[in-house]
C-alpha positions as CSV (number, residue, x, y, z in Angstrom):
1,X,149.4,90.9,125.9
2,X,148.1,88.2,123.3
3,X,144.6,87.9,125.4
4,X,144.5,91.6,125.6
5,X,144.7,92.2,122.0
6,X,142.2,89.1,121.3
7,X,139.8,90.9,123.5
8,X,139.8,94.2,121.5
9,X,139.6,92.4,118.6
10,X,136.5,90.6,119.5
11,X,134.8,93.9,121.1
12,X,135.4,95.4,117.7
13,X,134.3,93.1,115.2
14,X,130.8,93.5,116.1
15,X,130.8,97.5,115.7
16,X,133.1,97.0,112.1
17,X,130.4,94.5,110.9
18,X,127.9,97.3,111.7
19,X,129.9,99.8,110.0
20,X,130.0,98.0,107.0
21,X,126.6,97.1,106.1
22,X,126.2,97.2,102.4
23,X,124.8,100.8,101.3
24,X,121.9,98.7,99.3
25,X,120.4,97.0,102.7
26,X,119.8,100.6,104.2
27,X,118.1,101.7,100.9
28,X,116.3,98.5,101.0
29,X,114.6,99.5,104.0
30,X,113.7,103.0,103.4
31,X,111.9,101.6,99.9
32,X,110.2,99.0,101.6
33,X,106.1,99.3,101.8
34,X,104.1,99.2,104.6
35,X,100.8,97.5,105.3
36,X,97.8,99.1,106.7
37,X,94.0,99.7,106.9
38,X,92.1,102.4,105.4
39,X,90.3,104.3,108.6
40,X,89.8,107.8,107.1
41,X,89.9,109.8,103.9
42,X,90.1,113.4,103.4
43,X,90.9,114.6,100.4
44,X,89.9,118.5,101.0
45,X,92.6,118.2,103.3
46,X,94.5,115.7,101.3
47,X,95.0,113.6,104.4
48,X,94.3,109.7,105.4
49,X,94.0,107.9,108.4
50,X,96.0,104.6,108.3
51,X,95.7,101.7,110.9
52,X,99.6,100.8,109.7
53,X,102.3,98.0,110.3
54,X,105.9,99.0,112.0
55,X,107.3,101.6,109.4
56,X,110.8,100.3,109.9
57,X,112.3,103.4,107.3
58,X,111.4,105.8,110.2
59,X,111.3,103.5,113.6
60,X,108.3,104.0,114.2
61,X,105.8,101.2,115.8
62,X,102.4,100.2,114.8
63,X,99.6,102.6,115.1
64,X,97.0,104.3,113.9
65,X,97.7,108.1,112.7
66,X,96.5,110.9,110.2
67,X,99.4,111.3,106.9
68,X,99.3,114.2,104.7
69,X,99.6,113.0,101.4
70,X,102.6,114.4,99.2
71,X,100.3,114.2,96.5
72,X,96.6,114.6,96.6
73,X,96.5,112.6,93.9
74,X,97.8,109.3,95.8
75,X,94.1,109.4,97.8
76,X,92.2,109.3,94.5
77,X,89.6,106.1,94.6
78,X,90.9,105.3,98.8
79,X,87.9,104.5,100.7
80,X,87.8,103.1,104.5
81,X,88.6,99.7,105.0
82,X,90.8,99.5,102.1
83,X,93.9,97.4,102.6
84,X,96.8,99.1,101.3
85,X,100.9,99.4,101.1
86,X,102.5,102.5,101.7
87,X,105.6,104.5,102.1
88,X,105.9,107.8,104.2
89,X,108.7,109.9,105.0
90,X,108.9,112.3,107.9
91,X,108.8,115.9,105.8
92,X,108.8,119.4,107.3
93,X,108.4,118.3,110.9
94,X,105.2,115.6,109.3
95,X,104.7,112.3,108.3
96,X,103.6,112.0,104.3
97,X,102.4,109.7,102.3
98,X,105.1,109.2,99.3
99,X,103.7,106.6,97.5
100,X,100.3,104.4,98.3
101,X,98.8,101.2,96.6
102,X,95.9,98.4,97.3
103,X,97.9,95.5,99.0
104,X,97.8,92.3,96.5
């Protein structure tokens, strides 16, 4: 009965340490910033092409793809070939830029 109850209590530990992660480590990753390339800018459209990183926030692996930007405004002064950090958030079924700045 002892072996039987060590058991369970060593299939569990793993899924309890998951269930307790710290509220701040999950927010972490959804503020972190992204690095990419600069491969397109439309601002008519308000939409850029970014050769990114993996964009942990939203699983999602490298690649290159179009973002509408949340803000026109964010694409002001982007030109191709820029290096840049970004975040995005999957909106209304599309990926958008939140927030986009020239990688230091």
């Amino acid at each position: 009965m002892k072996n039987l109850l060590l058991c369970a209590a060593l299939l569990a530990a793993p899924i309890l340490s998951l269930a307790m992660e710290p509220p701040a480590a999950a927010a972490s990753a959804a503020d972190a910033m992204t690095d990419a390339e600069v491969r397109k800018v439309d601002l008519a459209a308000a939409k850029v092409t970014l050769r990114h990183a993996e964009i942990k926030s939203l699983d999602m692996p490298a690649m290159t793809m179009v973002f509408q930007a949340r803000d026109k405004k964010l694409l002001d002064g982007l030109k191709v070939g820029d290096k840049v950090r970004f975040k995005a958030a999957h909106e209304g079924g599309q990926f958008v830029v939140t927030a986009i700045e020239p990688r230091r």
